[in-house]
C-alpha positions in Angstrom: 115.0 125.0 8.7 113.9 128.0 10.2 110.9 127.9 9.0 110.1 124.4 10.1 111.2 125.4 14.0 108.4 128.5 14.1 106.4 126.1 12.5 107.2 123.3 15.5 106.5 125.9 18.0 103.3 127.0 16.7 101.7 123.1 17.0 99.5 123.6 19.9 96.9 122.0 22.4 93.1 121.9 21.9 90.5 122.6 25.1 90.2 119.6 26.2 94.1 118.4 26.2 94.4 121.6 28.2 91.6 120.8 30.7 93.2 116.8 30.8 96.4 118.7 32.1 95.2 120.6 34.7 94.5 117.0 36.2 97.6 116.3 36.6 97.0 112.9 38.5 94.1 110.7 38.2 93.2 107.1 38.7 93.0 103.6 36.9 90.4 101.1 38.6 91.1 97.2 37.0 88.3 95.4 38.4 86.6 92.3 37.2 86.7 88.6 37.0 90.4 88.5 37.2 90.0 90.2 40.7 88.4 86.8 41.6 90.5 83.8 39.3 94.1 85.9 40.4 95.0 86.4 37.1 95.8 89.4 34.7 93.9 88.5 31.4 90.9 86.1 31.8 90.1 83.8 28.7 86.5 84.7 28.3 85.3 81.9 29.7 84.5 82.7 33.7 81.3 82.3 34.7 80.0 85.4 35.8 78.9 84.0 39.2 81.9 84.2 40.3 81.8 88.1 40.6 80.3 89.4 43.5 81.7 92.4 45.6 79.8 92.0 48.5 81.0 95.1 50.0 81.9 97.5 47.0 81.7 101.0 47.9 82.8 103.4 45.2 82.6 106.1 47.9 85.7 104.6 49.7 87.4 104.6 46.3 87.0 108.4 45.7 87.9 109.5 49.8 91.1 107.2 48.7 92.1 109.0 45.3 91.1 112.2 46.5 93.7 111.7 49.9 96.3 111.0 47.3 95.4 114.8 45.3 93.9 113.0 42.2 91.3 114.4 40.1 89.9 112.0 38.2 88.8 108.1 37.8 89.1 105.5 34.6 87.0 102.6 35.2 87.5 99.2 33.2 84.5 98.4 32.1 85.1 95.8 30.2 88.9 94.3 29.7 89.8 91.4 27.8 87.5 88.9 28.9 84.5 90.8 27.5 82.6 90.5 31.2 81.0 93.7 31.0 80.8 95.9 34.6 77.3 97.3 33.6 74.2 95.3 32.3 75.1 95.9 28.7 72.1 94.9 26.1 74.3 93.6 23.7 75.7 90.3 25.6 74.7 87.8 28.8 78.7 88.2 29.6 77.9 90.7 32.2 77.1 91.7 36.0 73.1 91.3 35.1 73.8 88.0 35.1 76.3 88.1 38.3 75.2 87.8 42.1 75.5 91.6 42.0 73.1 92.1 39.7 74.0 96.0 40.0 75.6 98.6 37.7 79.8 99.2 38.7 79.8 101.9 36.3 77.0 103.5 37.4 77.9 102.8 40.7 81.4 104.2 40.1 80.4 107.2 38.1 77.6 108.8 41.2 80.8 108.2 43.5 82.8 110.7 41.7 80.0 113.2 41.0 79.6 113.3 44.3 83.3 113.2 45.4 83.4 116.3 42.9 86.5 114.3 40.5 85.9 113.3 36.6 85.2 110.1 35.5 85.9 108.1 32.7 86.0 104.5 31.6 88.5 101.8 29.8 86.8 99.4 27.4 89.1 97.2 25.9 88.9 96.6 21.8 90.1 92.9 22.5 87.2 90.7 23.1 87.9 86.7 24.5 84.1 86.3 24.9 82.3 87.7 21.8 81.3 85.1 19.2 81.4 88.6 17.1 85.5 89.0 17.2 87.9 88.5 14.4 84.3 89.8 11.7 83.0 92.8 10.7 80.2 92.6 12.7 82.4 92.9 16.1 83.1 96.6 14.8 79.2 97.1 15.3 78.8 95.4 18.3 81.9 97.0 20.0 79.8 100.6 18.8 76.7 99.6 20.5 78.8 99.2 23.8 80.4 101.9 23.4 77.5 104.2 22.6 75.7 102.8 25.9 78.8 103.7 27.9 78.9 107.4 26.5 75.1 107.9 26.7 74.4 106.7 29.8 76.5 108.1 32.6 76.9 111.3 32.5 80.2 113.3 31.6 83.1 111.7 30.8 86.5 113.3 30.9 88.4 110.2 28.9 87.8 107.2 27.2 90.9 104.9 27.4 91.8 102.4 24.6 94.7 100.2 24.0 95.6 98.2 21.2 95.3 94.4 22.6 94.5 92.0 19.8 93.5 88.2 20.2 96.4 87.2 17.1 98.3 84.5 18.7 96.7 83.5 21.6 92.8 82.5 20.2 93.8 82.7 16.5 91.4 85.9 15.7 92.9 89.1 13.7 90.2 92.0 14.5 90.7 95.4 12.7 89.6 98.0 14.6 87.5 100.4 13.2 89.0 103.3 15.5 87.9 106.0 13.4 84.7 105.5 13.9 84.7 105.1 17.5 86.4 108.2 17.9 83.3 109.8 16.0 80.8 108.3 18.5 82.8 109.7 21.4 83.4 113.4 19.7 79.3 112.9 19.2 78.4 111.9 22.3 81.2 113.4 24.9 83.0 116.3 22.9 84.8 117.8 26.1 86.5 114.0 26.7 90.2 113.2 25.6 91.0 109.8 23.6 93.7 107.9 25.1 95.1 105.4 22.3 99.3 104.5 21.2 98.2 106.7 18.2 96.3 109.5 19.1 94.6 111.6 18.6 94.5 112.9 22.5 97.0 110.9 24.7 99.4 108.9 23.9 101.3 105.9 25.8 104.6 106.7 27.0 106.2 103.0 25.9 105.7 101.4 29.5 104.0 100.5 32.0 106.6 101.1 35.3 105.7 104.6 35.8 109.5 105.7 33.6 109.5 108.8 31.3 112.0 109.7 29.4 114.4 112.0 29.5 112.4 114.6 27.1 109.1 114.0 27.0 107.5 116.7 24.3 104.2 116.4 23.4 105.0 118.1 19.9 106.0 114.9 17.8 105.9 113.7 14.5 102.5 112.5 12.9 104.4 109.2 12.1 103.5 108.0 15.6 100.7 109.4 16.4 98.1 108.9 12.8 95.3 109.7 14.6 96.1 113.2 15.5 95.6 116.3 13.7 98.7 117.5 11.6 99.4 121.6 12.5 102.5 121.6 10.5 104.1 121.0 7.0 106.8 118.5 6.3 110.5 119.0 7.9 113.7 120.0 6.0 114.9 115.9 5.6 111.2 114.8 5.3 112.5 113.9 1.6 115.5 112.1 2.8 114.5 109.6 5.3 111.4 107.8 7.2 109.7 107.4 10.0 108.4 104.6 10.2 110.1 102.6 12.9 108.5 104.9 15.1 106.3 103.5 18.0 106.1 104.6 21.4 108.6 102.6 23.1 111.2 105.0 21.3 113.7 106.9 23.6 113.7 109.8 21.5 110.1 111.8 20.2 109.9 115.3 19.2 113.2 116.1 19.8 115.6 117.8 17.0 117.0 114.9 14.7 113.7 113.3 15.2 111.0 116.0 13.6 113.2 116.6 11.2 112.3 113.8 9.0 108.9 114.4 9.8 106.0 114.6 7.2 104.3 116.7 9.8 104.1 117.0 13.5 100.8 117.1 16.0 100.2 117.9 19.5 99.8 114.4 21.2 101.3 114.9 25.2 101.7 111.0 26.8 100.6 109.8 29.6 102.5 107.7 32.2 100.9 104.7 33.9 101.6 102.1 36.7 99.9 100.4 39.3 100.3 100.9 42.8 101.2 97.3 42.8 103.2 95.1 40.7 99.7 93.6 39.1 97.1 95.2 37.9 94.6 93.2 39.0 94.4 93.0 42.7 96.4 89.8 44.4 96.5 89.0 47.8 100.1 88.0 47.7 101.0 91.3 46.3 102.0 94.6 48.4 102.0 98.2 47.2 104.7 99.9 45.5 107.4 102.1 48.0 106.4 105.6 49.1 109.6 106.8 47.5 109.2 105.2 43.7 105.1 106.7 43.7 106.4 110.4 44.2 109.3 110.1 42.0 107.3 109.0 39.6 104.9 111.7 40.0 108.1 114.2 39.5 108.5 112.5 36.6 105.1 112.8 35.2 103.4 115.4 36.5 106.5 117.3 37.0 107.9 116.2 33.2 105.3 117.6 30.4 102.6 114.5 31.3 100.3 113.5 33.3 100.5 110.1 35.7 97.6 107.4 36.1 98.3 105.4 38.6 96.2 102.1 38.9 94.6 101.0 42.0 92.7 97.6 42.1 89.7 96.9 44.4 89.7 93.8 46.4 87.0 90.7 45.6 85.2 92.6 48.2 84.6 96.1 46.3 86.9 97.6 48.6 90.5 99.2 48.2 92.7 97.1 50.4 93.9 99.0 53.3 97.0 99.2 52.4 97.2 100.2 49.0 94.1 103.2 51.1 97.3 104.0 53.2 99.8 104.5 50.8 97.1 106.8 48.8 97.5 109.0 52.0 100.8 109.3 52.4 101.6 109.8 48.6 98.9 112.9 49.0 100.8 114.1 52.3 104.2 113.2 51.1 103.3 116.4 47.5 101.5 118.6 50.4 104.3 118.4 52.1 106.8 119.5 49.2 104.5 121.7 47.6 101.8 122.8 49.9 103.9 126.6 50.2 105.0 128.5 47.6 108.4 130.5 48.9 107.6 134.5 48.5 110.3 135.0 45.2 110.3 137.8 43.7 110.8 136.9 39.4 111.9 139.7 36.6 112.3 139.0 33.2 115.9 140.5 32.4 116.2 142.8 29.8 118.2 142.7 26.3 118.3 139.0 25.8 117.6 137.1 22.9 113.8 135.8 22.0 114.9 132.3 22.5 117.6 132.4 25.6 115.6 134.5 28.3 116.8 134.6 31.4 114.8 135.1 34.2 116.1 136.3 38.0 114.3 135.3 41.2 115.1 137.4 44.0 115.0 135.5 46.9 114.4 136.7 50.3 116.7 136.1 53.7 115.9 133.4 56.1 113.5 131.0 53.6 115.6 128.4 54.3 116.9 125.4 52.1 115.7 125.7 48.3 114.1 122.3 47.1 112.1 122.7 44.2 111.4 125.0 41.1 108.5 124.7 39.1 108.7 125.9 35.3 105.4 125.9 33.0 105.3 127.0 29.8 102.5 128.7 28.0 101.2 125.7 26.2 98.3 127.6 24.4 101.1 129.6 22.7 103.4 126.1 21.9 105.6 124.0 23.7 109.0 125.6 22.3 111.7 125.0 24.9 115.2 122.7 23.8 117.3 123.5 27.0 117.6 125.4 30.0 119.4 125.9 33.2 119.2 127.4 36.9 121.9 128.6 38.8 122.4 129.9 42.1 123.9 133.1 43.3 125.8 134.1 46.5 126.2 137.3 48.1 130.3 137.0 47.0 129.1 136.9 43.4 129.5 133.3 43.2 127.4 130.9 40.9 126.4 127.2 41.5 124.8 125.2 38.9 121.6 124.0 40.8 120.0 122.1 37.5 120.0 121.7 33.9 116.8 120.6 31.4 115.9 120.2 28.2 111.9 120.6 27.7 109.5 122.2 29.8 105.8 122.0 28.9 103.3 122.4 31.0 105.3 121.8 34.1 108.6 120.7 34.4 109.5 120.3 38.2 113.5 120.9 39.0 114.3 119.1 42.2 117.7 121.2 43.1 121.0 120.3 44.2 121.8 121.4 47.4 125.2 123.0 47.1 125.7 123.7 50.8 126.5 119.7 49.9 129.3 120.3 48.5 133.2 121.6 50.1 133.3 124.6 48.0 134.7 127.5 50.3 133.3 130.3 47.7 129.8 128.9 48.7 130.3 127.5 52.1 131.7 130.8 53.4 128.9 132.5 51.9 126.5 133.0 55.6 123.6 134.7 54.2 122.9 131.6 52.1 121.5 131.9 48.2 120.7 135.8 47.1 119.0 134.5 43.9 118.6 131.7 41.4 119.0 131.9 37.1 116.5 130.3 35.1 118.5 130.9 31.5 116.5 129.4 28.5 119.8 127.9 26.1 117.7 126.8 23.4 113.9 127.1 21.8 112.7 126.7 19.0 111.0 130.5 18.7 109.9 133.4 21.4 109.6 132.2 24.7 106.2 132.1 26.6 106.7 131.2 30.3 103.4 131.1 32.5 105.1 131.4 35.4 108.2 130.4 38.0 107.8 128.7 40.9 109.8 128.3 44.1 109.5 125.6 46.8 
């Protein structure tokens, strides 16, 4: 058992999964005949007149996400229909054959070169349009696609895929050949991450409503993610159970009962997507999403061991709508705000405590004010390792306030605090010179804890 747990902690991230967390918050762009029919999934069949963004300006796009603090941009360059937002070789279902006549992805792609964020397109394995789908040869011609998209547009930081499949609704079963694309793309753009339900990069997070779960580890078992590399041997009840129910939609991955039964675990962080509306195609009966549920959901995923992509859909024009443009701004202002000043803190390891219950004490100076935030990251290069922890305040009587309590922490974990001048407790209301220091104890890891640093806001 012991064993297993150093093992668990030793599972760690490659380059580029560091690089895509450094992000923190990019951008999902829907855009396509659906923008112009008002429906989610088209059937294939649109003409590809009918698309024609008179207006689009990929520029305005960028000076939007960028007013929000994102860093990146994921284009869909093809979604279920199969229209195609570049003049691909390989069909006529495309914009060469559209009054725009132009290239979106190119188009798209020189906007955030030039607005200095990454780029990166979706292209979606479910085809309505290609006589190819539901054969063998639809794996080739979904290659040839994808080759174009990786060769021709400079670097890409991630290359999004779902798992959409036309059983049911057009009575085609394709079999994706994902191993293989994920050879073209490590040939072609080794630096970019692989977004799919099963690895090997990202992984979904079971929604689309912007919710993470309580603990969200990126350290889970190999069950769920089969595309991943495996960095560990089997756990102690490997022998004794299965896995196999496991998908993402599961309330409980990589924690302790769960890796357990593990045949091996992998280092496979998930991402958390929503649009800034409730489509997410753009519809003009259809407002933006409150100020209030965008940042907590960026606590939530930026703040919770993930990273948030947040889906903005152009108007018929090639425009954002100006609303969805405003909201951008004051979700940007609305972080600044919070964490635009670090408080001076002073943070000292305290001596004599066990490898995996550290506690750290930040000294905090007079006059700062009220306490909002604290910002945990752990060393991810060393493991992600953390079960538990807590943060407590202290007063100048010697009093202590519980302020927050965890479990993971991961690359950042952000603690919004209690305010406990809240609260009719004469030990702490009497206390005038406010907070003297906080507690971040460590209850529970799984070995040695690494933390990068401590954070006060």
């Amino acid at each position: 058992m012991i064993d297993f747990l150093k093992e668990a902690a030793r599972v760690t991230p490659s380059k580029r999964q560091l690089e895509w967390y450094d992000l923190g918050m990019y951008a999902f762009i829907h855009f396509g005949p659906n923008t112009y029919t008002n429906r989610e999934w088209g059937d294939g069949q649109e003409k590809e007149e009918i698309f024609h963004p008179a207006r689009l300006d990929c520029d305005q796009w960028v000076e939007a996400l960028k007013s929000a603090g994102m860093k990146g941009m994921i284009l869909t360059a093809k979604h279920h229909d199969g229209f195609c937002l570049w003049p691909s070789r390989y069909t006529e279902h495309s914009v060469k054959n559209s009054p725009f006549a132009g290239d979106v992805v190119k188009e798209a792609a020189d906007a955030c070169r030039r607005g200095g964020i990454k780029f990166g397109f979706y292209l979606s394995p479910w085809d309505r349009n290609s006589q190819y789908y539901g054969t063998l040869a639809y794996n080739d011609y979904f290659c040839n696609q994808l080759e174009e998209l990786l060769t021709g547009y400079g670097d890409i930081f991630c290359v999004w895929f779902d798992n959409a499949c036309g059983e049911g609704l057009n009575g085609k079963r394709q079999v994706y050949d994902f191993p293989r694309y994920f050879e073209l793309i490590r040939k072609y753009q080794p630096g970019a991450v692989i977004f799919n339900d099963f690895g090997p990069d990202i992984r979904w997070c079971g929604n689309e409503g912007g919710i993470a779960r309580h603990s969200e580890w990126a350290v889970v078992p190999s069950e769920l993610c089969v595309y991943s590399d495996v960095q560990t041997g089997p756990g102690p009840m490997a022998n004794q159970g299965s896995l196999g129910y496991l998908y993402n939609t599961e309330k409980e991955l990589g924690t302790m009962p769960n890796i357990l039964y593990s045949k091996g675990l992998v280092f496979a962080p998930a991402e958390i997507n929503m649009s800034i509306r409730p489509g997410w195609f753009w519809h003009p009966d259809e407002e933006p999403h409150s100020l209030e549920r965008l940042y907590q959901t960026y606590l939530t995923s930026v703040g919770a061991n993930a990273c948030m992509n947040l889906n903005i859909p152009p108007t018929p024009e090639g425009l954002f709508d100006e609303k969805d443009v405003r909201r951008l701004k004051e979700l940007g202002d609305k972080i600044r705000e919070e964490f635009g000043a670090e408080a001076p803190v002073r943070v000292e390891k305290l001596e004599g405590q066990p490898p995996t219950q550290p506690v750290y004490q930040v000294a905090v100076k007079k006059g700062l004010g009220q306490l909002n935030y604290v910002v945990l990251r752990e060393d991810l290069a060393r493991g992600q390792r953390v079960e538990g922890f807590r943060i407590t305040a202290e007063f100048p009587s010697g009093e202590q306030y519980p302020l927050y309590q965890g479990t993971c922490i991961g690359n950042r974990k952000i603690c919004r605090l209690q305010n406990p001048f809240a609260f009719q407790n004469p030990l702490i209301n009497d206390s005038a010179d406010g907070i003297t220091r906080l507690k971040v104890h460590v209850t529970a890891a799984r070995d040695t804890v690494f933390m990068k640093s401590i954070e006060v806001y």
